[in-house]
FILUMKOL-204485 format. One record per residue (C-alpha): residue number from 0; x, y, z. Coordinates in steps of 0.1 Angstrom, whole numbers, plus 5000, padded with zeros to 4 digits. Example, Ala and Ser with C-alpha at 12.3 -4.5 7.8 and 13.67 -1.06 7.14 Angstrom:
   num      u      v      w
     0   5123   4955   5078
     1   5137   4989   5071
***
This chain:
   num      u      v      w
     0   3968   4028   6209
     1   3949   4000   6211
     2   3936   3964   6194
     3   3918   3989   6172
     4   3950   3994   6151
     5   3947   3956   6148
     6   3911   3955   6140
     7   3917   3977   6111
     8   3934   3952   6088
     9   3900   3929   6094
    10   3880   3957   6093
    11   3888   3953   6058
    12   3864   3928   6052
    13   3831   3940   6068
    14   3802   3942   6043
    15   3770   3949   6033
    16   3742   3945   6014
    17   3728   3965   5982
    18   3708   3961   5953
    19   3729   3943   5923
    20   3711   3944   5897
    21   3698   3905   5882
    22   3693   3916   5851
    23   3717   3904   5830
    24   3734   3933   5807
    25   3751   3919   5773
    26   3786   3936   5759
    27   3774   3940   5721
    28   3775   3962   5694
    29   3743   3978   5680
    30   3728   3956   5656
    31   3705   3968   5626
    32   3673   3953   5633
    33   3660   3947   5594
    34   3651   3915   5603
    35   3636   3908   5634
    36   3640   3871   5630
    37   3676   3874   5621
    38   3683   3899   5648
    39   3671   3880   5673
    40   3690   3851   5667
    41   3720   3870   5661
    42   3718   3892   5693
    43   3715   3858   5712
    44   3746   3845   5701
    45   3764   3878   5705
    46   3748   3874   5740
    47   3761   3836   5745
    48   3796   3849   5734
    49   3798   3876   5753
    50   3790   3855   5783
    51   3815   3832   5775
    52   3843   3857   5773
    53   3833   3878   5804
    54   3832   3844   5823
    55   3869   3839   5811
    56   3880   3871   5821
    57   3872   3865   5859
    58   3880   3836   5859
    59   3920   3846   5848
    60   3916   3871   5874
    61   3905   3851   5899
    62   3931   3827   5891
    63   3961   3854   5890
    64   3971   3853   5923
    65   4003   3861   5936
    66   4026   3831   5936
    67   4054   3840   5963
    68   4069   3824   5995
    69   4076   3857   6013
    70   4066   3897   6017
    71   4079   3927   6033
    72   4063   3957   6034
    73   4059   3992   6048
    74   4027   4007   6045
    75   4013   4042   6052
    76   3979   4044   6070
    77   3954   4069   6074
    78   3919   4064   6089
    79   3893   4083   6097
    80   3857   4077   6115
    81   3830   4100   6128
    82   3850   4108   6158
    83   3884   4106   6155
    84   3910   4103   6125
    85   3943   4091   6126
    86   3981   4083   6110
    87   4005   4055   6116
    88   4029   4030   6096
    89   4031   3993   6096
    90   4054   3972   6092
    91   4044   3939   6077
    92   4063   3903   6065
    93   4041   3874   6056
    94   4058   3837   6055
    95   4029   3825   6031
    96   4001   3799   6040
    97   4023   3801   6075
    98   4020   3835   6099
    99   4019   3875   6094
   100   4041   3895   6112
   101   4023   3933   6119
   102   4045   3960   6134
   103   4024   3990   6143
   104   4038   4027   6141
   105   4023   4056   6155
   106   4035   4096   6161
   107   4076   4094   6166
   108   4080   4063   6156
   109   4066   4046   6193
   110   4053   4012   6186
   111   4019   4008   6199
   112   4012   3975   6187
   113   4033   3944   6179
   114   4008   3911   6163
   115   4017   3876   6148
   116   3988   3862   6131
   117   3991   3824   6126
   118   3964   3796   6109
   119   3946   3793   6140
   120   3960   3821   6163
   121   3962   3858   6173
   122   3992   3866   6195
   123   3993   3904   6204
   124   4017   3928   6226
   125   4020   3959   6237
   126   4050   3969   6241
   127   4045   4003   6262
   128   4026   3985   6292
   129   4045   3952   6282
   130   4011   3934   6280
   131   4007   3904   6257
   132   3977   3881   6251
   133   3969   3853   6228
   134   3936   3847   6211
   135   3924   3817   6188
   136   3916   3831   6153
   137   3880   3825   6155
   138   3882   3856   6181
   139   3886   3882   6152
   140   3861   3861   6134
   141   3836   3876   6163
   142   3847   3908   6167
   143   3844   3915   6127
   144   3814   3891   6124
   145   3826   3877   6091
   146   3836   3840   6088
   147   3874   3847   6072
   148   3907   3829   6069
   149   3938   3833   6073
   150   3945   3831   6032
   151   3912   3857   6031
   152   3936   3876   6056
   153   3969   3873   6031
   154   3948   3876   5998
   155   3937   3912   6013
   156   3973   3921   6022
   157   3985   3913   5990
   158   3957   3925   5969
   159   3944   3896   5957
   160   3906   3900   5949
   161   3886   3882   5975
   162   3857   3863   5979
   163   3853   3851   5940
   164   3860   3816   5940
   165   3825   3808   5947
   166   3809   3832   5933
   167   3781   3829   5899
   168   3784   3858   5873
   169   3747   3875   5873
   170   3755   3908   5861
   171   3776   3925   5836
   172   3782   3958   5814
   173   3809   3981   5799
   174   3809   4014   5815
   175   3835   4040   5805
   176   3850   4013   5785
   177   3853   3993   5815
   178   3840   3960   5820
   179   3817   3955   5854
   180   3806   3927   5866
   181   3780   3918   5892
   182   3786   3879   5911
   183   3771   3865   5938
   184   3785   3839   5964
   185   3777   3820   5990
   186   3786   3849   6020
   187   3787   3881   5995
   188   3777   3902   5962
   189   3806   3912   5946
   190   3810   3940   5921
   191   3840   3943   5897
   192   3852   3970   5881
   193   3883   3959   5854
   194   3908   3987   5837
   195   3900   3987   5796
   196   3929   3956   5795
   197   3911   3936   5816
   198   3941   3925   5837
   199   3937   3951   5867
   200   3909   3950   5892
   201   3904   3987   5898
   202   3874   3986   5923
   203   3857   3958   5941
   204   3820   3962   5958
   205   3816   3937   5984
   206   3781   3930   6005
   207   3767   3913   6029
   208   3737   3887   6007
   209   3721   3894   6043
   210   3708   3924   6036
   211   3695   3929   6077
   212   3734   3934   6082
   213   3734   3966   6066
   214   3774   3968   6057
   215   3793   3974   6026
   216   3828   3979   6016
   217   3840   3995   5991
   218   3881   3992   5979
   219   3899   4011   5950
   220   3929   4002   5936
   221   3951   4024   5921
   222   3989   4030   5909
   223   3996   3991   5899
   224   4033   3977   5897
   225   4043   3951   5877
   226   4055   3924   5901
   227   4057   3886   5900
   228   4038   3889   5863
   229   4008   3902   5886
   230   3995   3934   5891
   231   4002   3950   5922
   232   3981   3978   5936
   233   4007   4003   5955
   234   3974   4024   5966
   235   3943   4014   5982
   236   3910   4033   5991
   237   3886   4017   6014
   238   3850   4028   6024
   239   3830   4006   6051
   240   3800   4015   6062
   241   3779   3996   6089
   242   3764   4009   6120
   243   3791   4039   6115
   244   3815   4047   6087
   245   3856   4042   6084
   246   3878   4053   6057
   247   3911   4044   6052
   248   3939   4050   6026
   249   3970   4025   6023
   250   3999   4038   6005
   251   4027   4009   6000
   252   4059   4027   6000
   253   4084   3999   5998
   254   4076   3964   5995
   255   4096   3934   5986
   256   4088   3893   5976
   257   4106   3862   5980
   258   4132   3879   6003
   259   4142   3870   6039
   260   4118   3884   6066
   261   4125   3921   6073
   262   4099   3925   6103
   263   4094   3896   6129
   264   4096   3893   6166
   265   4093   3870   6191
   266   4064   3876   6212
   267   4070   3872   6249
   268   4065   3842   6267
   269   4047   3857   6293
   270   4014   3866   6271
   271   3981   3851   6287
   272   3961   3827   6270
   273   3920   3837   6263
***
């Protein structure tokens, strides 16, 4: 077991490019067209409207974020590539805005891989060869080739949407009775997939605006809790696809908020520096 367990929870974030559609979709009824001159002005302002309300839906969901000072969590992992697929459990307690404690399990129960991550820092150790190392955080940052923070890091945890604070609504439709909606940032194109209440993201799209990058990431949520008036998705479903493809399912099976830290360590003071 390797720093690949590790990589896994920023693998998270790797993304490409597709083609989201620009043409703007508008949630409206069908209107009789008996008058052309009165349709038209009333299909604009149903379009104006529903603009208006689709923009206020993500914004309240971009807004809804999880308000909490601490986390526990054990989470069931499975993973699978081209060549090889895998099963372990980790073990994780976040002290928010502050570090994330990782604990990872693998067959029997043998820690492979123990991790704090901090604002600016990466300290790892292995506990079966008793190596430890420390990396800045801009070292993950290379390795997954994405420019995220540590909050990106907690929001993904969590299961707070990411990457839609600065993004521009140019897309959006019901499907299924399900609203979608097509943004586009500064980094990534994001589509969003709501439940018919509008209060649960159930899938996100995420990709790369360069589109010579050739990754994408897809991540369904599933089986929401009620927790901290927020919706909290016990099930995850994630699909990357770059140079190769990795899927992985996350099954929370006990979590807890605002409680004291279940999970940390002291990492020893031997680690080297990099």
């Amino acid at each position: 077991m390797n720093n690949r367990l590790l990589y896994f929870f920023f693998g998270l974030i790797i993304f490409s490019s597709c083609a989201t559609s620009k043409k703007v979709q508008v949630i409206q009824d069908a209107l009789s067209k008996k008058d052309t001159t009165a349709y038209q002005v009333i299909a604009e302002k149903t379009k104006v409207d529903s603009g208006v309300i689709v923009k206020e839906i993500i914004q309240k969901i971009s807004n809804a974020k999880f308000a909490f000072n601490t986390m526990n969590a054990r989470v069931k992992v499975d993973y699978e590539t081209v060549n090889r697929s895998d099963a372990f459990i980790a073990n994780i307690s976040i002290e928010k805005g502050k570090q994330i404690f990782i604990t990872v399990r693998g067959a029997m129960g043998v820690i492979g891989l123990k991790a704090i991550i901090t604002k600016d820092s990466v300290f790892l150790f292995y506990p079966l060869n008793k190596k430890s190392e420390r990396r800045p955080l801009a070292y993950l940052q290379e390795v997954i080739k994405i420019p995220f923070t540590y909050n990106t890091l907690e929001d993904l945890i969590v299961g707070n949407p990411i990457f839609m604070e600065d993004a521009s609504i140019i897309a959006y439709k019901m499907n299924d009775n399900k609203l979608q909606v097509g943004m586009s940032g500064t980094l990534f194109k994001n589509l969003i997939t709501l439940s018919e209440d509008n209060i649960k993201v159930l899938h996100l799209k995420l990709d790369d605006i360069d589109i010579n990058k050739h990754r994408t990431c897809d991540i369904t949520y599933s089986d929401h809790a009620s927790v901290l008036q927020n919706q909290f998705p016990l099930n995850r479903d994630i699909a990357i696809s770059a140079q190769s493809r990795l899927e992985i399912h996350m099954e929370l099976k006990d979590y807890t908020f605002n409680e004291p830290l279940k999970y940390t360590f002291v990492i020893p003071k031997s680690g080297k520096r990099r």
